[in-house]
C-alpha positions as CSV (number, residue, x, y, z in Angstrom):
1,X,-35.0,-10.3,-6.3
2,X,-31.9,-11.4,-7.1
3,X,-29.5,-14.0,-4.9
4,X,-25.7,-14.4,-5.9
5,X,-23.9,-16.3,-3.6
6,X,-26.1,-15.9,-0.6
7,X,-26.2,-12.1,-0.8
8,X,-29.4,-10.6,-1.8
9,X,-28.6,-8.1,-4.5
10,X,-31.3,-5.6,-4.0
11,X,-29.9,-5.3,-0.2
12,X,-26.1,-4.0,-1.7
13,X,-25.9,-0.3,-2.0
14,X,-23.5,1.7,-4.3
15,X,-22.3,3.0,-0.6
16,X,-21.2,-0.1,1.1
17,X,-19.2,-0.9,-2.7
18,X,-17.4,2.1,-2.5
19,X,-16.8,1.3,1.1
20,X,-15.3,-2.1,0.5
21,X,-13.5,-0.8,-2.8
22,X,-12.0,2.0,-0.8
23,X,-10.7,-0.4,2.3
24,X,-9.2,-3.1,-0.2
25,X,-7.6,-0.4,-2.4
26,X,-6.1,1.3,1.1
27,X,-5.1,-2.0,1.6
28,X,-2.7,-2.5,-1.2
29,X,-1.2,0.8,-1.0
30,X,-0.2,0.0,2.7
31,X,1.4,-3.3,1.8
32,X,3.5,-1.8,-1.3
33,X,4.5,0.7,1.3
34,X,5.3,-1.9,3.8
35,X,6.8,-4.0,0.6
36,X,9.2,-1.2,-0.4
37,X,10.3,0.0,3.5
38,X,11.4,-3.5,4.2
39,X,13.5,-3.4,1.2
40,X,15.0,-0.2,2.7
41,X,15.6,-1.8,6.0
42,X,17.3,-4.9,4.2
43,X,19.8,-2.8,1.8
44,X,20.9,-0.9,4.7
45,X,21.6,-4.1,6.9
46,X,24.1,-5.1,3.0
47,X,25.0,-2.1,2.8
48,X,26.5,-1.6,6.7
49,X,27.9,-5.4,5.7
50,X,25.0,-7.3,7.2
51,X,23.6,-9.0,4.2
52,X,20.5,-10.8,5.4
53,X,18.9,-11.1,1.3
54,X,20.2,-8.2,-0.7
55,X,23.6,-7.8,-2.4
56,X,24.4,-4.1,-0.3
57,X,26.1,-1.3,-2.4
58,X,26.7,1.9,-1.3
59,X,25.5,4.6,1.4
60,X,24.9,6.9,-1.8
61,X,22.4,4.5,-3.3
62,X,21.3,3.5,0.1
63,X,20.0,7.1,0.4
64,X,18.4,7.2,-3.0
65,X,16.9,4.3,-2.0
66,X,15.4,5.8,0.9
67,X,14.5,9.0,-1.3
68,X,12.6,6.4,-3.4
69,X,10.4,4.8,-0.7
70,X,10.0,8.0,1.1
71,X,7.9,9.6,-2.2
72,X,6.2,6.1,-3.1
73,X,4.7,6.6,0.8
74,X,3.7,9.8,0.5
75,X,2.4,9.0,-3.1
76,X,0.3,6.1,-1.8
77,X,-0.9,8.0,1.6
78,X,-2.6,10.6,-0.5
79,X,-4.0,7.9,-2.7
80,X,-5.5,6.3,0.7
81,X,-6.8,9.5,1.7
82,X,-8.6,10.4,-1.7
83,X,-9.9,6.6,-2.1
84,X,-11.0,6.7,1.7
85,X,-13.0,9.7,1.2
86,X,-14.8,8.5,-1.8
87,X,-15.7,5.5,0.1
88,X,-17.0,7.5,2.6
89,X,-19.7,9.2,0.3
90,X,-22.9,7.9,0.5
């Protein structure tokens, strides 16, 4: 039997590994979203001449901007969904 780091090897199954691979993968697909909405938020506060970190431009790239973030979400919500169902196998 083998012990690394206070975890008994035999006792980890291939189930709870895809479980905590799934949750830490969801995990980083929420924060890029979160990540690239706030930069959305920001260039609109520039771009309505509220500069709070960005450098603005214009309501045209504003809404490609938004364009942009509004495929990365729905690209990383399916990418939760299929990873969350694999860790769900058993």
């Amino acid at each position: 039997m083998m012990v690394l780091l206070g975890v008994n090897m035999a006792e980890v199954t291939i189930s709870e590994i895809r479980k905590t691979t799934a949750t830490s993968l969801g995990t980083a697909f929420g924060i890029v979203i979160g990540m690239i909405w706030t930069q959305v938020v920001l260039s609109a506060f520039a771009t309505g001449g509220i500069p709070l970190t960005s450098t603005g431009g214009t309501w045209m790239q504003w809404s490609y901007f938004v364009i942009t973030a509004v495929v990365v979400t729905l690209i990383c919500v399916v990418a939760i969904m299929v990873i969350g169902r694999w860790g769900g196998k058993q």
